[in-house]
C-alpha positions in Angstrom: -56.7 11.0 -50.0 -53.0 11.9 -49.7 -52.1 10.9 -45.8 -48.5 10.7 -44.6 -48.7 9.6 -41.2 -46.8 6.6 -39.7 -50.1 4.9 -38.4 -51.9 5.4 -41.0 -48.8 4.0 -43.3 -48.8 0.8 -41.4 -52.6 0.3 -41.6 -52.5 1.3 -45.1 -50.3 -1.9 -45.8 -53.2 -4.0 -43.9 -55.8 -2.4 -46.3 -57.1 -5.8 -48.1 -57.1 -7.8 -44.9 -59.5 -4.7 -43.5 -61.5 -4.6 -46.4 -62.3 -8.5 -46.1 -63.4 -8.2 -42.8 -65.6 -5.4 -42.8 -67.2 -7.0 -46.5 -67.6 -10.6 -44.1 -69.7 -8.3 -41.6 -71.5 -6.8 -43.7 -72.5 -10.1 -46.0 -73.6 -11.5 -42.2 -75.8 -8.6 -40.5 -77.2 -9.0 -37.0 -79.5 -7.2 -35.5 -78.9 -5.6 -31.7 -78.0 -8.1 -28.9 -78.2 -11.1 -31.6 -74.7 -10.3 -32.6 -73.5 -13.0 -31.7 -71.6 -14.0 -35.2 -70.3 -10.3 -35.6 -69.3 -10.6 -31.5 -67.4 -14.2 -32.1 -65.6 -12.6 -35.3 -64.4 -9.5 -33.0 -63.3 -11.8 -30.2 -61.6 -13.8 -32.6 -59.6 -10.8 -34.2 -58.8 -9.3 -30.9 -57.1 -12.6 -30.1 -55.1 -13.0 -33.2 -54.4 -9.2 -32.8 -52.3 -9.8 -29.7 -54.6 -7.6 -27.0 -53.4 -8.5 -23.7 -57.9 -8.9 -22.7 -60.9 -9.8 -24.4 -63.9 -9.8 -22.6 -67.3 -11.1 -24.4 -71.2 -11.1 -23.2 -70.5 -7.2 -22.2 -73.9 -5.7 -22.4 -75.4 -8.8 -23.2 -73.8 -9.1 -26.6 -70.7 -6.7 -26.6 -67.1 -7.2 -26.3 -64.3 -5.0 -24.5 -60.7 -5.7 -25.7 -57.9 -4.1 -23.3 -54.4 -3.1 -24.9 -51.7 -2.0 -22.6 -48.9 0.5 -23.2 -45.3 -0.2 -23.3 -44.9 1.3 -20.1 -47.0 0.3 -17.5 -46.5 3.7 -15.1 -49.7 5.5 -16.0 -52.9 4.9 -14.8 -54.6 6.8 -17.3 -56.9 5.2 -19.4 -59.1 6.1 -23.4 -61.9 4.2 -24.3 -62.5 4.1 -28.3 -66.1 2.8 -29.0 -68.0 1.3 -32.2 -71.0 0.1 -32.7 -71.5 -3.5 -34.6 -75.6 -3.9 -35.2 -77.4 -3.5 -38.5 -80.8 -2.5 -39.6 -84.0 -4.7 -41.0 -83.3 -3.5 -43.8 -83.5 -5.5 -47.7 -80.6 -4.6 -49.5 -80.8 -4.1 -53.0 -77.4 -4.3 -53.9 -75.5 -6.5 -56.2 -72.2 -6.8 -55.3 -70.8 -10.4 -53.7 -70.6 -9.1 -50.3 -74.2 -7.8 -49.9 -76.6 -9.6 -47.6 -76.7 -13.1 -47.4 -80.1 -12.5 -44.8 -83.0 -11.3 -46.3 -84.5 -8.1 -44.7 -81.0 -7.3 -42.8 -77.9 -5.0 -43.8 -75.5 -3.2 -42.4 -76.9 0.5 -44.1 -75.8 2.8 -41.3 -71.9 1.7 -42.1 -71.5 -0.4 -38.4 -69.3 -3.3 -40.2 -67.1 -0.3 -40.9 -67.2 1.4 -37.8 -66.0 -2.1 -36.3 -63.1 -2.9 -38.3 -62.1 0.3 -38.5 -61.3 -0.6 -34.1 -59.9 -3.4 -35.2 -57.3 -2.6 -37.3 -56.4 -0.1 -34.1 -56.6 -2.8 -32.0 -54.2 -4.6 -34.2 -52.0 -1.5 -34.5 -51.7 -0.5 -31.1 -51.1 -4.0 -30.0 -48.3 -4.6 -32.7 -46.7 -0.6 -31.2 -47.7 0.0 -28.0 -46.2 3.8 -28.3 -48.5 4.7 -25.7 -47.8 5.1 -21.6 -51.4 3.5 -19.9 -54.5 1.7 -21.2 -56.1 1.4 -24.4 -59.8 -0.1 -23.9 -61.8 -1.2 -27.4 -65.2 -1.0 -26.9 -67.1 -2.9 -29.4 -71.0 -2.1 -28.6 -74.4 -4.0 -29.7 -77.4 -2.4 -30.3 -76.8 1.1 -31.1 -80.0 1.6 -33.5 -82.6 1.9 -31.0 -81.6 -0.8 -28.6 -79.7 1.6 -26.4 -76.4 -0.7 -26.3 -74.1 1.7 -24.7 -76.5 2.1 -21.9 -76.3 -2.2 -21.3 -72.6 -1.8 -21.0 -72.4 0.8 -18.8 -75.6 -1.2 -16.7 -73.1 -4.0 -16.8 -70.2 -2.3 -15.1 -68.4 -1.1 -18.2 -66.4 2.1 -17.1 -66.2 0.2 -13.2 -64.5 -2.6 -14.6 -62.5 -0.6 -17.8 -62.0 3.0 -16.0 -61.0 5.3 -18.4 -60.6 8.9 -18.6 -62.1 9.4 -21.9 -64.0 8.3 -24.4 -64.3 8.8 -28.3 -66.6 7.3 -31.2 -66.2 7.8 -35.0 -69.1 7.5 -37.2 -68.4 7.8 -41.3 -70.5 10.2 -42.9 -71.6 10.2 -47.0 -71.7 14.0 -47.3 -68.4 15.1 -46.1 -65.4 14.2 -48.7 -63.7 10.8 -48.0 -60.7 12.1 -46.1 -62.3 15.0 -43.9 -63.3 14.8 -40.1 -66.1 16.8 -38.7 -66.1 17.4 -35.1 -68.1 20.2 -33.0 -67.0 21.2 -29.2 -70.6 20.8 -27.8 -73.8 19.3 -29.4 -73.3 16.5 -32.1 -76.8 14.6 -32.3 -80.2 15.4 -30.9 -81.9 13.5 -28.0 -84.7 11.4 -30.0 -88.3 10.8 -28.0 -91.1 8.8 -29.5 -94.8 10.0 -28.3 -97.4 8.4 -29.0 -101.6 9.9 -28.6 -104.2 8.2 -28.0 -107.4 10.0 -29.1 -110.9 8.4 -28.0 -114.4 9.7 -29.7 -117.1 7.5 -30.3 -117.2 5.4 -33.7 -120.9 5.7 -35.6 -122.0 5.8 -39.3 -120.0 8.2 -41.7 -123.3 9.2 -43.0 -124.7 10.7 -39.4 -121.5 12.1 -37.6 -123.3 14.2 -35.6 -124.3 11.0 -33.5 -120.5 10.5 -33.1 -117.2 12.0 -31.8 -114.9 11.5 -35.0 -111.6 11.1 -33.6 -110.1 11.4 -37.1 -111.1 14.6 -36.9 -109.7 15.3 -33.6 -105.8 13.6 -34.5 -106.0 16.2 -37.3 -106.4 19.1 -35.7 -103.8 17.8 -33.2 -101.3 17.2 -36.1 -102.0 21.0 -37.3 -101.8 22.1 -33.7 -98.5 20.3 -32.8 -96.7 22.0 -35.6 -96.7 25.1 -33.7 -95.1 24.0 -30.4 -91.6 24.7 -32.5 -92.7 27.9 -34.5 -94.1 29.6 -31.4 -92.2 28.2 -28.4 -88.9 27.6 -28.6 -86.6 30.1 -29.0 -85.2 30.7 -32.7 -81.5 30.2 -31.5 -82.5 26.7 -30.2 -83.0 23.8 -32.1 -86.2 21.1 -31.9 -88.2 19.3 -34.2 -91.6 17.8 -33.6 -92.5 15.1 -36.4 -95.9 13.2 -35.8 -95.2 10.4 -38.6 -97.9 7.7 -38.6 -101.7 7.9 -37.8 -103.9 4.6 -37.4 -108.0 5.1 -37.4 -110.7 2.8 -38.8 -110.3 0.1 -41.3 -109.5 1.1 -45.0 -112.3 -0.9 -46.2 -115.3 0.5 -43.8 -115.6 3.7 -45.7 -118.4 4.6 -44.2 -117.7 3.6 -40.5 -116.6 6.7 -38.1 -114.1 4.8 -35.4 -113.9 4.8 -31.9 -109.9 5.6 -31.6 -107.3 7.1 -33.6 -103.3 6.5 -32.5 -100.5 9.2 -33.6 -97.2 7.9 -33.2 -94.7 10.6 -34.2 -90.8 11.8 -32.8 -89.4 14.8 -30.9 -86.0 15.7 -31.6 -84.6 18.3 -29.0 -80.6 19.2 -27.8 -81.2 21.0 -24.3 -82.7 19.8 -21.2 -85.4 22.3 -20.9 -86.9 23.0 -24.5 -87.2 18.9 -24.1 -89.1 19.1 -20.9 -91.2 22.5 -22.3 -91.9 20.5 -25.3 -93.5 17.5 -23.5 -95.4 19.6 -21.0 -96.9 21.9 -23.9 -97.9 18.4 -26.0 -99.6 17.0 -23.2 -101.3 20.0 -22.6 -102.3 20.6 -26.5 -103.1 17.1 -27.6 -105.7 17.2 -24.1 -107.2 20.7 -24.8 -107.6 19.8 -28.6 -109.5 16.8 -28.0 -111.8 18.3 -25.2 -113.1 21.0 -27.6 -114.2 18.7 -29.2 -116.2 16.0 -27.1 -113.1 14.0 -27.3 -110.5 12.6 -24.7 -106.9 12.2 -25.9 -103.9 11.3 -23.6 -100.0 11.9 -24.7 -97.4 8.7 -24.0 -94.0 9.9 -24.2 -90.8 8.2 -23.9 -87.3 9.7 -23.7 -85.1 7.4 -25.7 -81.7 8.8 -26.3 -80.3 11.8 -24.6 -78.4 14.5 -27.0 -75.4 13.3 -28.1 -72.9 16.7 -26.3 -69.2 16.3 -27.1 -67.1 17.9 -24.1 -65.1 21.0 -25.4 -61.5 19.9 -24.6 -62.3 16.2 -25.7 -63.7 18.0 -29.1 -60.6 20.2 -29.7 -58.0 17.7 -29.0 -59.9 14.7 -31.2 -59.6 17.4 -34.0 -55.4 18.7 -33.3 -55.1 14.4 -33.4 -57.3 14.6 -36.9 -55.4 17.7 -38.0 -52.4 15.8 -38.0 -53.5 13.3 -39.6 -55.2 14.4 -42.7 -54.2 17.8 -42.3 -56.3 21.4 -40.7 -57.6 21.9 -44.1 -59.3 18.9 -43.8 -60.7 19.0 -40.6 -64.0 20.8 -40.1 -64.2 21.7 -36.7 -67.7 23.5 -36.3 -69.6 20.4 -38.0 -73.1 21.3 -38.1 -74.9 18.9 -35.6 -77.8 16.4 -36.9 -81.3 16.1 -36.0 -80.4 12.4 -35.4 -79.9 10.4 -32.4 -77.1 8.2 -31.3 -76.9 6.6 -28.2 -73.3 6.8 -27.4 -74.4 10.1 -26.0 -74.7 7.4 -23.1 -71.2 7.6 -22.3 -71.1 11.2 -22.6 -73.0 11.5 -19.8 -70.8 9.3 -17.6 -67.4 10.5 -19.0 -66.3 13.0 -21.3 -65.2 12.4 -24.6 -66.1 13.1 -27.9 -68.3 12.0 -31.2 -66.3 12.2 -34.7 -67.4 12.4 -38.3 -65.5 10.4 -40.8 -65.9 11.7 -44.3 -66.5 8.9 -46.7 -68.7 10.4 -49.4 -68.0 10.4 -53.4 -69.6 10.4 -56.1 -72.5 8.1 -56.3 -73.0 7.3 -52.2 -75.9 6.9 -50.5 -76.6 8.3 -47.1 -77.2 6.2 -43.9 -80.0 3.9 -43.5 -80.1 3.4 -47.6 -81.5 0.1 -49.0 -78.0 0.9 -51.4 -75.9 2.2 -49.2 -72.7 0.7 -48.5 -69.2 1.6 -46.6 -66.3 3.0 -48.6 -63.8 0.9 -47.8 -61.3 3.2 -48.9 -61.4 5.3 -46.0 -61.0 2.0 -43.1 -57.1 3.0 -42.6 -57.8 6.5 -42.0 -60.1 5.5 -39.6 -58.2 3.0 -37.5 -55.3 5.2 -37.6 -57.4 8.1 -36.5 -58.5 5.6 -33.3 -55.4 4.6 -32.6 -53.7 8.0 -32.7 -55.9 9.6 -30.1 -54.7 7.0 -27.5 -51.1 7.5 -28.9 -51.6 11.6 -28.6 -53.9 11.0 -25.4 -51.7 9.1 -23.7 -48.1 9.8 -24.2 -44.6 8.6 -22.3 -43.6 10.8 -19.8 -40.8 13.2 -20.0 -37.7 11.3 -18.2 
């Protein structure tokens, strides 16, 4: 990973102090809004970093650190967001920095994501080659606890206006050194539904006195599957997952039950396939049951919205990635992911845009791994990538 550019020079020579926080984050994993360790630890490094603000209990557990230019003209203002939470998750590594709290770990990279802000926070603090206002959002609860949408609840963007926003998230199958980026949809919106199916329970050897609804959730399961394959339209993207079903007792094995509960996930990037979809599940996993003697009734809940990176917020994160790492380096039609994220939150209050840091090699795990860990070899590239889109974002005015 050959980079040549001054920030990244400067955060390069604070590569071991980097590496020693992120390792100290991710030894001490907290799970969202009880971040209050990994929250402290931020606070304190914005402080010793020189940042002109920091501002704690954002959110309920997130902290905003404020870094002014060297000229104080310009109004203008770019927010840089990471996310700090872990998953309950037991590690099974071995190295000394893994988990010191049994079922937690940071296996979705977070530690990284946060020191990779703070060495910008450091850096642009230390430079301040920017006209305006540099605002460091460090968010709780991104995995599931919908984190970005507590901050903005809690005034966020009324009390830290900025024009634009940006997030980085590292990602095990691109090369360490590469940034993926995509001028429109990054990550899907993620819904959990639930079904409740009600028969009537009876003895497996006389079902004909009953109304199995183990029968019933299975034919819904089949049924679901074709809400994708005959719906939506091929040049659209959805996914329909129904991942858990709960019925009877393991050990009554010959005991029909009264209830059987799908819990499953709907993964959708436009507005309207995610409203057809729900409409056509209610209306399936209600028919279904009926032919049958049955009754079944669809909960569904609308999580995170898709994550949709504006277009000019897309194409300048990349020109600021280009000349960092280089254009050859820099895939700028990243293919999006089925997953969810919920900065896409503050995409739908300001524009801005979602990166992907390459950090793969040989070996790595993907996110959400019970071995995965962050390669700290990529947490300059990172900061300096934060820091320069303030520095390109927001430059000095011509005299």
């Amino acid at each position: 990973m050959a980079v040549s550019h001054g920030a990244y020079r400067r955060l390069a020579g604070w590569h071991g102090e980097l590496t020693a926080f992120r390792r100290d984050l991710h030894a001490h994993p907290e799970l969202g809004f009880e971040e209050k360790r990994t929250a402290a630890r931020v606070a304190q490094a914005l402080r010793v970093a020189g940042v002109d603000e920091v501002h704690e209990g954002i959110g309920r557990t997130g902290v905003v650190g404020v870094v002014r230019g060297a000229r104080g003209a310009s109004q203008r203002g770019i927010g840089l967001r990471a996310d700090m939470d872990a998953l309950p998750i037991v590690e099974e590594n071995d190295f000394a920095w893994r988990s010191a709290t049994r079922g937690l770990m940071h296996g979705c990279g977070h530690d990284g994501h946060t020191t990779m802000l703070v060495g910008a926070a450091r850096y642009l603090a230390d430079t301040r080659d920017f006209d305006g206002t540099a605002v460091l959002i460090f968010q709780p609860g991104e995995e599931g606890f919908a984190g970005a949408k507590a901050m903005i609840d809690d005034g966020l963007f009324e009390r830290f206006p900025v024009e634009s926003v940006y997030a980085m998230h590292n990602w095990p199958s691109l090369p360490a050194g590469t940034v993926g980026v995509n001028p429109g949809p990054m990550m899907a919106a993620s819904d959990r539904i639930e079904i409740i199916v009600q028969g009537r329970g009876g003895h497996g050897a006389h079902p004909y006195l009953a109304i199995d609804p183990v029968l019933v959730a299975a034919h819904i399961i089949t049924a679901a599957q074709s809400l994708v394959s005959r719906n939506v339209n091929p040049l659209d993207n959805a996914v329909v997952s129904l991942c858990s079903v709960q019925s009877g007792e393991p050990g009554a094995f010959s005991v029909i039950p009264r209830e059987a509960r799908i819990v499953g996930t709907v993964r959708t990037f436009r507005r309207e396939v995610q409203d057809m979809l729900e409409e056509r599940l209610a209306r399936l996993v209600e028919s279904v049951a009926l032919g049958f003697g049955a009754t079944a009734r669809l909960k569904y809940l609308r999580s995170y919205p898709a994550t949709i990176n504006s277009e000019r917020e897309a194409v300048f994160a990349a020109d600021v990635a280009a000349g960092i790492v280089g254009e050859q380096h820099v895939v700028r039609n990243l293919p999006p992911s089925m997953g969810a994220e919920d900065f896409s939150f503050m995409l739908q209050v300001k524009p801005g845009a979602y990166l992907r840091l390459g950090q793969g090699g040989e070996g790595s795990c993907f996110l959400h791994n019970s071995r995965y860990d962050f390669n700290d070899d990529v947490l300059p590239l990172g900061a300096a990538l934060f820091a320069s889109l303030v520095e390109r974002g927001l430059p000095f005015a011509s005299p």
